[in-house]
NUPA-111436 format. One line per 3 residues: number of its first residue (from 1); their letters; for each residue x, y, z of N, C-alpha, C. Coordinates in pm, whole numbers. Layout:
NUPA-111436
NUM> A> X,Y,Z,X,Y,Z,X,Y,Z ~ ...
END
This chain:
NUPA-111436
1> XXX> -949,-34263,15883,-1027,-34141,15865,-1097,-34104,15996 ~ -1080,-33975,16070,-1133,-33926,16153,-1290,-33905,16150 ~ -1384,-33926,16205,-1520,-33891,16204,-1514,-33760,16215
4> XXX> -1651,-33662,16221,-1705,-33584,16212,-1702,-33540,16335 ~ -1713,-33568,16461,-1736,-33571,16589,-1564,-33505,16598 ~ -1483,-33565,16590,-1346,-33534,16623,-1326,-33387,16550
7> XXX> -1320,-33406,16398,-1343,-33315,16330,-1389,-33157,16407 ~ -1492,-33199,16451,-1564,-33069,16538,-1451,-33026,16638 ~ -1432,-33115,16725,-1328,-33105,16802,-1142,-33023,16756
10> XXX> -1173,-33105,16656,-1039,-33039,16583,-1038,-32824,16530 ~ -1168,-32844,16503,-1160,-32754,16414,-1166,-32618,16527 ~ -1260,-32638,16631,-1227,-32555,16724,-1123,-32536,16807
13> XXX> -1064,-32613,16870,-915,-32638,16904,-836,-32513,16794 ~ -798,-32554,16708,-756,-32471,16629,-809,-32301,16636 ~ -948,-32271,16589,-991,-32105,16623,-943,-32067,16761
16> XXX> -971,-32200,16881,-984,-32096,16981,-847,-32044,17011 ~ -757,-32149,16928,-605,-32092,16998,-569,-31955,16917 ~ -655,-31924,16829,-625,-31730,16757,-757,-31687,16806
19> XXX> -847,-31714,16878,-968,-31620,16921,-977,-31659,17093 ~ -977,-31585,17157,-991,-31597,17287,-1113,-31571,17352 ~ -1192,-31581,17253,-1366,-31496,17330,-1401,-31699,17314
22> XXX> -1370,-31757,17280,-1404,-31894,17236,-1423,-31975,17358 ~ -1530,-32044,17404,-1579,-32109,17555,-1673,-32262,17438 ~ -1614,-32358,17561,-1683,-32487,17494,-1765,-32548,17626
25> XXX> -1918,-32575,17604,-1984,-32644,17737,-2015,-32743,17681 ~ -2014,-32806,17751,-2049,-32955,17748,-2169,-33041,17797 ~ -2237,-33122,17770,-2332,-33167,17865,-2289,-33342,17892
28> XXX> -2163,-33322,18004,-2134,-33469,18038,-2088,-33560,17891 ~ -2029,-33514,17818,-2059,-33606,17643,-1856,-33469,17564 ~ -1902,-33657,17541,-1757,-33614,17428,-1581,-33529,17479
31> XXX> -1576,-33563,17567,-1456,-33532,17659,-1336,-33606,17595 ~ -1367,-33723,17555,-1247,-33775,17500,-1189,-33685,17390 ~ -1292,-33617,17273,-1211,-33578,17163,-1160,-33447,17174
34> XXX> -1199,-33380,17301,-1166,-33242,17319,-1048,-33255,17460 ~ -962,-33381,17431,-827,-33360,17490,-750,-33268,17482 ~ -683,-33225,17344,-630,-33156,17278,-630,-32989,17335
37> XXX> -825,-33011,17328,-802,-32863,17359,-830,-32808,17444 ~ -856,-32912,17585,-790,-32869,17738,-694,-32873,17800 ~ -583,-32940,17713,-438,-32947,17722,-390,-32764,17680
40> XXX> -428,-32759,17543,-370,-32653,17499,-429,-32493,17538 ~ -565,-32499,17580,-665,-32396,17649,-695,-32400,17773 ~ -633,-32351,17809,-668,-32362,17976,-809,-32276,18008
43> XXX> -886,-32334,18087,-1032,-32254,18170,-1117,-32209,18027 ~ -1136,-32302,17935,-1252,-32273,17825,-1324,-32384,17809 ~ -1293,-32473,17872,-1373,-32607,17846,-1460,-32613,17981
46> XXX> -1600,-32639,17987,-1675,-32646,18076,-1772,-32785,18036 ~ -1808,-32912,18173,-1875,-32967,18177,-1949,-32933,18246 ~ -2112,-32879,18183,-2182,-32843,18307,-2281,-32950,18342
49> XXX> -2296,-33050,18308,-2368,-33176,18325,-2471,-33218,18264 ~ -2555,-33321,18289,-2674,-33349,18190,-2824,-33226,18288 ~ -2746,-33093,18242,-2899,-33003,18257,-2907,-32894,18200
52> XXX> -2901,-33006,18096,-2910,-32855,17916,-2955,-32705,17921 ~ -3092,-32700,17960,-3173,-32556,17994,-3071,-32470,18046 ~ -2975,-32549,18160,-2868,-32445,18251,-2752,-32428,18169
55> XXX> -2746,-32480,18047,-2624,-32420,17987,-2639,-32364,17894 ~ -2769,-32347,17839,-2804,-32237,17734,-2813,-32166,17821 ~ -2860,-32133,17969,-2885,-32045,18019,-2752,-31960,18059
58> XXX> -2661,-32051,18084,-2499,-31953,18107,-2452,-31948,17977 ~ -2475,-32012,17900,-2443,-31965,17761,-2511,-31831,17721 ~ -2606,-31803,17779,-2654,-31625,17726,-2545,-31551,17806
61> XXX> -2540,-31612,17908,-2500,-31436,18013,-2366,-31453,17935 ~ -2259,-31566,17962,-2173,-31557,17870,-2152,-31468,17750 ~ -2235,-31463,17671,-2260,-31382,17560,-2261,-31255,17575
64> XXX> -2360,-31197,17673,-2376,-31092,17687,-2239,-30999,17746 ~ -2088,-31093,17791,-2015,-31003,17797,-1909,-31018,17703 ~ -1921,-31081,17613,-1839,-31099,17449,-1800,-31244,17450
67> XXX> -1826,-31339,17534,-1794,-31449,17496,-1867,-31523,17419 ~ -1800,-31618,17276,-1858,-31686,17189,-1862,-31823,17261 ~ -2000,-31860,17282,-2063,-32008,17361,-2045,-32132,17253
70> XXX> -1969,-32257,17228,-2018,-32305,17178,-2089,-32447,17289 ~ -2215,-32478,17230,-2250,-32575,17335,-2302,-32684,17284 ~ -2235,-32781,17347,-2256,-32934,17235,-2288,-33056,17313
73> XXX> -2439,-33134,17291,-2492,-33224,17303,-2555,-33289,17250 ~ -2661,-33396,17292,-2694,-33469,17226,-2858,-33385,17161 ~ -2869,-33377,17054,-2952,-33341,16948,-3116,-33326,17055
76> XXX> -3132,-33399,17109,-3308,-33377,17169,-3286,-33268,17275 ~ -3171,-33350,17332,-3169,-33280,17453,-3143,-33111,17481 ~ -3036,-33078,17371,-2961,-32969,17308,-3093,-32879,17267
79> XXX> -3201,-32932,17179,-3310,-32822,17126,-3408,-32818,17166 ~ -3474,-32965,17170,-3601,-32966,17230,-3632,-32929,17358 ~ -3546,-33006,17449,-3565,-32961,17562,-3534,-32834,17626
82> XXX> -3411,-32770,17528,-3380,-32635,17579,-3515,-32556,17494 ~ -3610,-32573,17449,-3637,-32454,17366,-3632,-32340,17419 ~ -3723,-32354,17532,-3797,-32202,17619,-3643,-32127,17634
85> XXX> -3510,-32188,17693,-3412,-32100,17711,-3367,-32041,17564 ~ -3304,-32096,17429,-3314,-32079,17311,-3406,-31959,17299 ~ -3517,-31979,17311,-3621,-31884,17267,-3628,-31758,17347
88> XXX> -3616,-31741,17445,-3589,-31631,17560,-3449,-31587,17626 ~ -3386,-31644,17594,-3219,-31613,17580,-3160,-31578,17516 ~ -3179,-31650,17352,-3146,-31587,17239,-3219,-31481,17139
91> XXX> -3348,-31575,17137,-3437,-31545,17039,-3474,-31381,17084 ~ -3496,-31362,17168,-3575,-31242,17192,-3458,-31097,17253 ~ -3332,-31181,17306,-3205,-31079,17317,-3111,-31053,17217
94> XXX> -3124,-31130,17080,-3057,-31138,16945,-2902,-31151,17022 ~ -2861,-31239,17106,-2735,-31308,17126,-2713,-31409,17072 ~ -2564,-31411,17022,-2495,-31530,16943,-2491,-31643,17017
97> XXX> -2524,-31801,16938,-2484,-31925,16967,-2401,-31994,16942 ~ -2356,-32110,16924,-2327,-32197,16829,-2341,-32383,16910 ~ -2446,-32399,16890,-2524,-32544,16908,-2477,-32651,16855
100> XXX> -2425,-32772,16870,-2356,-32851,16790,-2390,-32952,16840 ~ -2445,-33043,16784,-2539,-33169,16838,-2469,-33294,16756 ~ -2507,-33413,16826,-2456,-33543,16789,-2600,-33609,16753
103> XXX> -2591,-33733,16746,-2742,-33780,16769,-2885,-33746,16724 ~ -2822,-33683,16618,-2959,-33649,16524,-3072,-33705,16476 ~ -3194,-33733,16440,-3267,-33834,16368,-3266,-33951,16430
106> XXX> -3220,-34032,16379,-3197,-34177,16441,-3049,-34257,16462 ~ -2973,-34149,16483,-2809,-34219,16478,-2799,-34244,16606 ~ -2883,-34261,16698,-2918,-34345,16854,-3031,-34390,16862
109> XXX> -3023,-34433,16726,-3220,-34505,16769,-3192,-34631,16880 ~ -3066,-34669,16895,-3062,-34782,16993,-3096,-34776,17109 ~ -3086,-34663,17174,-3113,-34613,17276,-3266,-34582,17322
112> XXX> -3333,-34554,17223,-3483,-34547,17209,-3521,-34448,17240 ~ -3666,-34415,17243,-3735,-34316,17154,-3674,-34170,17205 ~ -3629,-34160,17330,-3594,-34021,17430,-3433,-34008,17314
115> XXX> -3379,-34042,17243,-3299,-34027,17187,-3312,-33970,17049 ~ -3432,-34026,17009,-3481,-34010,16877,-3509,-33847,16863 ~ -3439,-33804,16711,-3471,-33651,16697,-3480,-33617,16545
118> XXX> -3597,-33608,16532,-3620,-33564,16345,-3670,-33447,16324 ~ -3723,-33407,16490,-3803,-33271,16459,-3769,-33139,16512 ~ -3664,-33161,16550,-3571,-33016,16591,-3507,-32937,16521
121> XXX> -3478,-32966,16407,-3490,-32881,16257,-3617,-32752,16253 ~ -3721,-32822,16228,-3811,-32762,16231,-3854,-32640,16308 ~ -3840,-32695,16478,-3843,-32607,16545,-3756,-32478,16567
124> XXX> -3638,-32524,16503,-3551,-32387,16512,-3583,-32300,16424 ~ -3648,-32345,16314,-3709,-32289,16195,-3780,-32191,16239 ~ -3872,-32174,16311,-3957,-32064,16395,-3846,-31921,16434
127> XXX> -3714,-31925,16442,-3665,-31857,16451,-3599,-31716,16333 ~ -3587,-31653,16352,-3593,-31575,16230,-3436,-31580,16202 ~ -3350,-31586,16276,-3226,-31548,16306,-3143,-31690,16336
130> XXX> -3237,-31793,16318,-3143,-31882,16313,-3102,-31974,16172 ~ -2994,-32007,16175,-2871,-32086,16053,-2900,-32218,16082 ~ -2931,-32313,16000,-2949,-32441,16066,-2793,-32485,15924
133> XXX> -2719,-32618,15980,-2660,-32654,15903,-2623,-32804,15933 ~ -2661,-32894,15818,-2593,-33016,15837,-2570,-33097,15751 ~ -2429,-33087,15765,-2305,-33086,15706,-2285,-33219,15684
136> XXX> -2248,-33335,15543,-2235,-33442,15502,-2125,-33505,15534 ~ -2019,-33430,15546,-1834,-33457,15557,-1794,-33389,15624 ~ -1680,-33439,15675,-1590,-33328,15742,-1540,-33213,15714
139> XXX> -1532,-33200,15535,-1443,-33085,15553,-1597,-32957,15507 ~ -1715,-33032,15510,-1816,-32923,15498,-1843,-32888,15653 ~ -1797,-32954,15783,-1838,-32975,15888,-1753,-32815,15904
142> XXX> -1620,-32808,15873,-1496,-32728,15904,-1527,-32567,15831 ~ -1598,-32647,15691,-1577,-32504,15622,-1738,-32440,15654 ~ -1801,-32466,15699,-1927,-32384,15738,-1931,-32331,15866
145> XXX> -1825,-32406,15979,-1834,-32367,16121,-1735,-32224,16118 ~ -1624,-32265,15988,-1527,-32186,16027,-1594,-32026,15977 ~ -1691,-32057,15876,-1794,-31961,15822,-1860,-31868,15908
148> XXX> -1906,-31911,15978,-2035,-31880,16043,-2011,-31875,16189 ~ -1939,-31918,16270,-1921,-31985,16426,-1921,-31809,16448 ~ -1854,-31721,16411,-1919,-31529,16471,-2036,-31502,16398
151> XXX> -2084,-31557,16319,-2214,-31452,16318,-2274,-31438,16430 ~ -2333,-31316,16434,-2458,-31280,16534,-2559,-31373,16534 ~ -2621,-31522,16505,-2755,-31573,16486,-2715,-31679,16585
154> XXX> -2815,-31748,16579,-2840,-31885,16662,-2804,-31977,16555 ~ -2686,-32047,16538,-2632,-32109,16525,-2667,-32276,16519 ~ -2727,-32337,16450,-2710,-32464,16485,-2645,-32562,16370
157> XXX> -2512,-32672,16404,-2477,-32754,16369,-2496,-32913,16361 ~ -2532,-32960,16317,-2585,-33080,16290,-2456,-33234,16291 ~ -2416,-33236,16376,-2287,-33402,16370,-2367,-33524,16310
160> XXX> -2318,-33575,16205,-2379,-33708,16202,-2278,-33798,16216 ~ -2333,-33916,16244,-2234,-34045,16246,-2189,-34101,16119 ~ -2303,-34060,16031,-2237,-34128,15889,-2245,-34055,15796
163> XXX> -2130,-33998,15795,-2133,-33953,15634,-2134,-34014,15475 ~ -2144,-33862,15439,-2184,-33969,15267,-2067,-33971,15213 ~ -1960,-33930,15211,-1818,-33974,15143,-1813,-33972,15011
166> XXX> -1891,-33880,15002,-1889,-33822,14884,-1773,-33679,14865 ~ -1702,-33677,14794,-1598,-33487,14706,-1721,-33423,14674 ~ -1727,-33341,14756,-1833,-33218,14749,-1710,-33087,14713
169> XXX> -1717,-33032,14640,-1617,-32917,14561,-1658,-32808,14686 ~ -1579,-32800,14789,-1678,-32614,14872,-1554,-32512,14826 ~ -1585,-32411,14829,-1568,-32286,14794,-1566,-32245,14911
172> XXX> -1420,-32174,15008,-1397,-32185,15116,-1448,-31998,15121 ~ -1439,-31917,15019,-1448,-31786,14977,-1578,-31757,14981 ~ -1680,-31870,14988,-1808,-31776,14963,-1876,-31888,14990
175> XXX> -2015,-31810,15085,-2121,-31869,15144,-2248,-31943,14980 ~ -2188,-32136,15024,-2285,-32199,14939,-2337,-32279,15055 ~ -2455,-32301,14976,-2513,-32449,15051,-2596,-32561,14965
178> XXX> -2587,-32551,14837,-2662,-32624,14780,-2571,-32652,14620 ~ -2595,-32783,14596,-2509,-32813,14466,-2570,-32936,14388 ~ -2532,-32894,14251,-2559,-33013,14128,-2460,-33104,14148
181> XXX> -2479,-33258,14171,-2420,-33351,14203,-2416,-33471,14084 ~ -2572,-33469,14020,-2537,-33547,13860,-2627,-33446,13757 ~ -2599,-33492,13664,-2722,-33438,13587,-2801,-33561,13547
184> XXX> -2912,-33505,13519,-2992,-33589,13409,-3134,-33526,13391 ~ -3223,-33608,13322,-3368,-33521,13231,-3504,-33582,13292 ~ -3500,-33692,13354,-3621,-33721,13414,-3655,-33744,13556
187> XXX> -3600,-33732,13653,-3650,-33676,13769,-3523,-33615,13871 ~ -3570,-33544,13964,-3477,-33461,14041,-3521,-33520,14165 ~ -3368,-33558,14229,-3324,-33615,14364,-3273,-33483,14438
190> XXX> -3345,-33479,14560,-3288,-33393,14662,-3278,-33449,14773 ~ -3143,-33382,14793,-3074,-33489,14944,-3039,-33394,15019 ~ -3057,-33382,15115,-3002,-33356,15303,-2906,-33433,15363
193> XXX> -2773,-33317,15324,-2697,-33382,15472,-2623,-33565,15426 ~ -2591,-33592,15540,-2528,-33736,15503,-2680,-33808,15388 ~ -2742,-33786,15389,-2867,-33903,15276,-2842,-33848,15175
196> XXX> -2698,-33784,15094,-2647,-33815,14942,-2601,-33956,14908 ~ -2536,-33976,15046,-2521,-34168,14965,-2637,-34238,14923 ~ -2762,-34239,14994,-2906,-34296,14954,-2933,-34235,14844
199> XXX> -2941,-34113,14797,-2956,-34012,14666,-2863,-34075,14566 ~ -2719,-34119,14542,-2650,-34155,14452,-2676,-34309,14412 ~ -2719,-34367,14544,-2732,-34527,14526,-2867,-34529,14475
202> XXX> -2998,-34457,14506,-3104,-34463,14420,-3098,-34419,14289 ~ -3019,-34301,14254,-3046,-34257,14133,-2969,-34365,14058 ~ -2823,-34422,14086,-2788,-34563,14025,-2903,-34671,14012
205> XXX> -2916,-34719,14089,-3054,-34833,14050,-3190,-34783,14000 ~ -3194,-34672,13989,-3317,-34596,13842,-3279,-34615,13752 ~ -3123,-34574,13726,-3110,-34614,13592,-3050,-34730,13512
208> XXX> -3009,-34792,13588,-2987,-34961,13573,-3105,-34993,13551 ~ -3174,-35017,13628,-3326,-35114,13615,-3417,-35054,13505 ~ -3414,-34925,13501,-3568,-34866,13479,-3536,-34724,13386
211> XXX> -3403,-34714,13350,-3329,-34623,13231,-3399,-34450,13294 ~ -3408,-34449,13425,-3462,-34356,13443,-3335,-34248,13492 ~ -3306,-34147,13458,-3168,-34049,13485,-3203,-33929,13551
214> XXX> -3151,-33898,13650,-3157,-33836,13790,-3083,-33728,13778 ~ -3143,-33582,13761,-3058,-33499,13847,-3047,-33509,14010 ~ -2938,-33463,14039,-2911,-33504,14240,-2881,-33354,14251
217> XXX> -2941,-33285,14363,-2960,-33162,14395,-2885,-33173,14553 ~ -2833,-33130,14613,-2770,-33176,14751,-2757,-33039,14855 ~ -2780,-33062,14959,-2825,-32961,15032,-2739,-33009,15179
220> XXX> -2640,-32915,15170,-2613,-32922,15311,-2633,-32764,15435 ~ -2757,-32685,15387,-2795,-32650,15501,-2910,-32617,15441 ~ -3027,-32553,15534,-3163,-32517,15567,-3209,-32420,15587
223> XXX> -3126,-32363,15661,-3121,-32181,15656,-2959,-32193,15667 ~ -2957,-32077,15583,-3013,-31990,15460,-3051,-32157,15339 ~ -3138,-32095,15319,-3228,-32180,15202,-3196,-32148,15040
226> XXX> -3128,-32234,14962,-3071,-32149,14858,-3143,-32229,14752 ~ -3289,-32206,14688,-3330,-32280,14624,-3322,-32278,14420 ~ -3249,-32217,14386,-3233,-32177,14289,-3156,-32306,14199
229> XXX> -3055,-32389,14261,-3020,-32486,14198,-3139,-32606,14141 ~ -3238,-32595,14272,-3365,-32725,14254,-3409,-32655,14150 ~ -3471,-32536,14137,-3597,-32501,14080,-3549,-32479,13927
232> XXX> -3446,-32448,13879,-3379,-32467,13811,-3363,-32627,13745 ~ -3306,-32733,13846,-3361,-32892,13815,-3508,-32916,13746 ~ -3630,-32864,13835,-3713,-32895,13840,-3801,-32853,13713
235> XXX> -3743,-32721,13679,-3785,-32649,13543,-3787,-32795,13461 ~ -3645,-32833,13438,-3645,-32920,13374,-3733,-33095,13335 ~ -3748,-33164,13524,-3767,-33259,13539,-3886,-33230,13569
238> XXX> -3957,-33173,13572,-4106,-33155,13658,-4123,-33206,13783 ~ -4063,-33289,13838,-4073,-33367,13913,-3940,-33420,14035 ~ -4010,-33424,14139,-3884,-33432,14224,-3952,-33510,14346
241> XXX> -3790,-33627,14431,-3845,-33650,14550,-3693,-33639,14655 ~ -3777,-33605,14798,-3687,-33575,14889,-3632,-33639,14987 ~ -3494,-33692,14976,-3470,-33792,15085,-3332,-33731,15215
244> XXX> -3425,-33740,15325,-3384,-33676,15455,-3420,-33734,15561 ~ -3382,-33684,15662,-3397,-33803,15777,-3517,-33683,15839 ~ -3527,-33566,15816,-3637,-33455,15906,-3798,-33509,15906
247> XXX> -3869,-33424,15983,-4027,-33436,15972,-4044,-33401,15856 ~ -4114,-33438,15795,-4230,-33412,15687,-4237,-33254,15669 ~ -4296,-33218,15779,-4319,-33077,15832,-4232,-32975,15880
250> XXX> -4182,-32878,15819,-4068,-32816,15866,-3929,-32879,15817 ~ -3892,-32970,15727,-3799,-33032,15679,-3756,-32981,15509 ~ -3667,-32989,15514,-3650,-33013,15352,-3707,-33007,15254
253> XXX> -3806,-33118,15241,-3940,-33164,15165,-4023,-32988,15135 ~ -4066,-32985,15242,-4177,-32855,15278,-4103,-32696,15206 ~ -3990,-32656,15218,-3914,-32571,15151,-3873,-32578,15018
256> XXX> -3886,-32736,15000,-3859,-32723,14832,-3992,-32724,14767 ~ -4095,-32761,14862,-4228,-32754,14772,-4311,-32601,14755 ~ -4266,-32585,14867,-4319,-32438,14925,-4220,-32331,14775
259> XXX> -4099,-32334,14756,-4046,-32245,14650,-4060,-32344,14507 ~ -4125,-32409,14488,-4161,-32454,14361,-4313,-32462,14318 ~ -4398,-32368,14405,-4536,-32307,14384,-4546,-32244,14266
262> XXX> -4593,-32223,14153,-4652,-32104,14118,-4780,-32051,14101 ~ -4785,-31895,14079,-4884,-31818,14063,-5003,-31887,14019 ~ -5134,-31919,14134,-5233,-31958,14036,-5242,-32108,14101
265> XXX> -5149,-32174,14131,-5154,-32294,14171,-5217,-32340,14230 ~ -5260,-32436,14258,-5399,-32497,14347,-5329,-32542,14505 ~ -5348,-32508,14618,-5272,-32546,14763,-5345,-32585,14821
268> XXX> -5502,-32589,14812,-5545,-32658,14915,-5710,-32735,14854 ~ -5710,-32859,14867,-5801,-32886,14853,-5973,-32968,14920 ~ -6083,-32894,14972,-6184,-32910,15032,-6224,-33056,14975
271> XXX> -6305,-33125,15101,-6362,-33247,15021,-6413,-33260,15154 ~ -6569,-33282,15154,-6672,-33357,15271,-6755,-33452,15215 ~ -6790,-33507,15318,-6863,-33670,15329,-7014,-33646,15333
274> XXX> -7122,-33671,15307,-7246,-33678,15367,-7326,-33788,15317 ~ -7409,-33816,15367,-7537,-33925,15346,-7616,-33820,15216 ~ -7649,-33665,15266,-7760,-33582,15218,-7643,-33495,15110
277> XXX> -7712,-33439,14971,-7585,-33355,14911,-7595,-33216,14947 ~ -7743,-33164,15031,-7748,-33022,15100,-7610,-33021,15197 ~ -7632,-33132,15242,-7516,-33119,15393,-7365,-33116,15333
280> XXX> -7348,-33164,15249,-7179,-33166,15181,-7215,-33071,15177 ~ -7298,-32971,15078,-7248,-32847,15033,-7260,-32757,15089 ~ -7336,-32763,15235,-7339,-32651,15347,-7176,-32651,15428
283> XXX> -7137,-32813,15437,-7011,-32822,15463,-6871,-32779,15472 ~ -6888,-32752,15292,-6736,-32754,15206,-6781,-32589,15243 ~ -6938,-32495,15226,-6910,-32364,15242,-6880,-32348,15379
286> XXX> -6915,-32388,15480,-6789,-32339,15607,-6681,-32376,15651 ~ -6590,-32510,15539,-6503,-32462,15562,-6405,-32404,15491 ~ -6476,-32362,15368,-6418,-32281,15251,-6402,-32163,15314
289> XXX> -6517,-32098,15418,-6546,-31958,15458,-6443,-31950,15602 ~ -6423,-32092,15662,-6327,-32067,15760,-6208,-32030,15709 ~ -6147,-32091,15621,-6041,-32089,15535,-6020,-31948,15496
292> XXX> -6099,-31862,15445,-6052,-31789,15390,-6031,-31664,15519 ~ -6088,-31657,15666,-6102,-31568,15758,-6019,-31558,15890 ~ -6003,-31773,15915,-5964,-31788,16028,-5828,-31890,16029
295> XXX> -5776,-31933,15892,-5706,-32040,15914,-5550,-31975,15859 ~ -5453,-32004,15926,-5312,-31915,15922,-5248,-31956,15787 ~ -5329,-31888,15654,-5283,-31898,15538,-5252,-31722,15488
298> XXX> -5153,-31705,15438,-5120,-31563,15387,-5133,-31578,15187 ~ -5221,-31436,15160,-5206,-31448,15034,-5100,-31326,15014 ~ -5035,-31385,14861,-4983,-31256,14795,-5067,-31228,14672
301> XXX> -5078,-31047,14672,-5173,-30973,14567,-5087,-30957,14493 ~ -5084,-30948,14381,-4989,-30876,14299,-5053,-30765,14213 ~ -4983,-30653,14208,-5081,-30566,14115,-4962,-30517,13982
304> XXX> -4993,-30398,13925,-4851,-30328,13825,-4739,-30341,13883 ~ -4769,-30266,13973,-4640,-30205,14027,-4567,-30247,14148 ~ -4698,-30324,14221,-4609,-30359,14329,-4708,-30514,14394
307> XXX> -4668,-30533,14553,-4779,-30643,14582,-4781,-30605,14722 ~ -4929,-30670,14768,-4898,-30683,14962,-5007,-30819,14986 ~ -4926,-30849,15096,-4956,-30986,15125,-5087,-30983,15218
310> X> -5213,-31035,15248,-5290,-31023,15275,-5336,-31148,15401
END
């Protein structure tokens, strides 16, 4: 079985030989699996070396005269460090990407911490226009790139080293990203990406040990956010937990909690310390009063007929 990494390799090889706007950069990484398609493509394969910023940066102008960039490195280096170009290249000229990273999370934790990447999800999140996707298997690797690799957005693809090897049913006809994987009535499993194998092997030992039965909710992308399968689960189970390799913040977790709010719900809760009980309660009122003037929370009004967010 071919990895995911090749896979990538494969699948473009293939478009670019019916699309000719198709350019691959490189940052010094993965030359071996893109034999194929410097044999068969002549002058589309570019190593521009380990100085990422400079190849998002020719990856815009590229763009700007119809060529589709795809540019593939290692996960920190690829987002974090490119942001400012990302953000002022793309973000603000609405030119197409397509980002394709290895080394996600911790699939080089060997290498240590400059390798380590959980929070570049997140940050692309800030973008309005960008697709984040990461893909469990190969043939979700194939059928979302082959999806999406022209849209107009910023583009990002997610390689992992291990997939979950799991038959995920895709629907090659129409844009999904989220699916019922078991059923059951007392709690809801949501998984990201290759962590469906951790999702199937926990919800097995819940209910061996502890007769507890798992719906598995499975998510292989982030944007577009398709939350209707969970909340739907959740109607049911009340209850849900999220297993992903992302931050806390800006991950998975935060989007499924964030669309399983409702009206009325309690989001934030005050609590101060004092020796004196004047001083707590002079406390909790400034920062109840900060809260409501200065701190980057948006309400929605709802009235008859319509609402505005405040």
């Amino acid at each position: 079985m071919i990895n995911m990494r090749q896979t990538f390799a494969n699948t473009v090889t293939d478009l670019a030989q019916q699309d000719q706007n198709i350019v691959v950069m490189v940052a010094d990484i993965s030359h071996g699996i893109f034999g194929e398609f410097r044999e068969k493509i002549k002058n589309r394969y570019y190593n521009i070396g380990i100085c990422e910023p400079a190849i998002v940066n020719m990856a815009a102008g590229l763009n700007k005269v119809g060529i589709n960039p795809i540019v593939h490195t290692i996960a920190p280096f690829l987002i974090e460090r490119s942001f400012e170009q990302i953000k002022l290249d793309f973000g603000y000229q609405n030119l197409n990407i397509n980002l394709v990273s290895v080394g996600g999370s911790f699939d080089y934790s060997k290498l240590g911490c400059s390798h380590h990447s959980y929070e570049e999800v997140a940050i692309l999140k800030h973008f309005a226009r960008a697709q984040i996707f990461l893909p469990g298997s190969n043939v979700e690797f194939e059928t979302l790139f082959k999806q999406h690799y022209k849209d107009n957005k910023i583009n990002y693809f997610r390689i992992t080293e291990y997939p979950h090897e799991h038959n995920i049913e895709i629907d090659n006809t129409k844009n999904k990203y989220s699916y019922k994987v078991r059923d059951g009535k007392d709690l809801t499993i949501v998984a990201l990406g290759n962590k469906l194998k951790e999702a199937i092997k926990a919800a097995n030992i819940l209910n061996e040990e502890h007769k507890i039965e798992c719906d598995i909710v499975y998510f292989n992308a982030i944007r577009p956010f398709e939350p209707e399968i969970f909340l739907k689960s959740i109607s049911k189970t009340k209850k849900f937990i999220c297993i992903e390799e992302l931050s806390k913040s800006g991950g998975l977790y935060e989007d499924c909690l964030k669309s399983s709010l409702e009206i009325n719900e309690k989001i934030v809760l005050v609590a101060t310390f004092s020796i004196h009980r004047d001083d707590s309660i002079a406390s909790c009122n400034y920062i109840i009063d900060f809260l409501k003037k200065d701190a980057p929370f948006w309400k929605k009004e709802f009235y008859n007929e319509n609402f505005t967010w405040l």
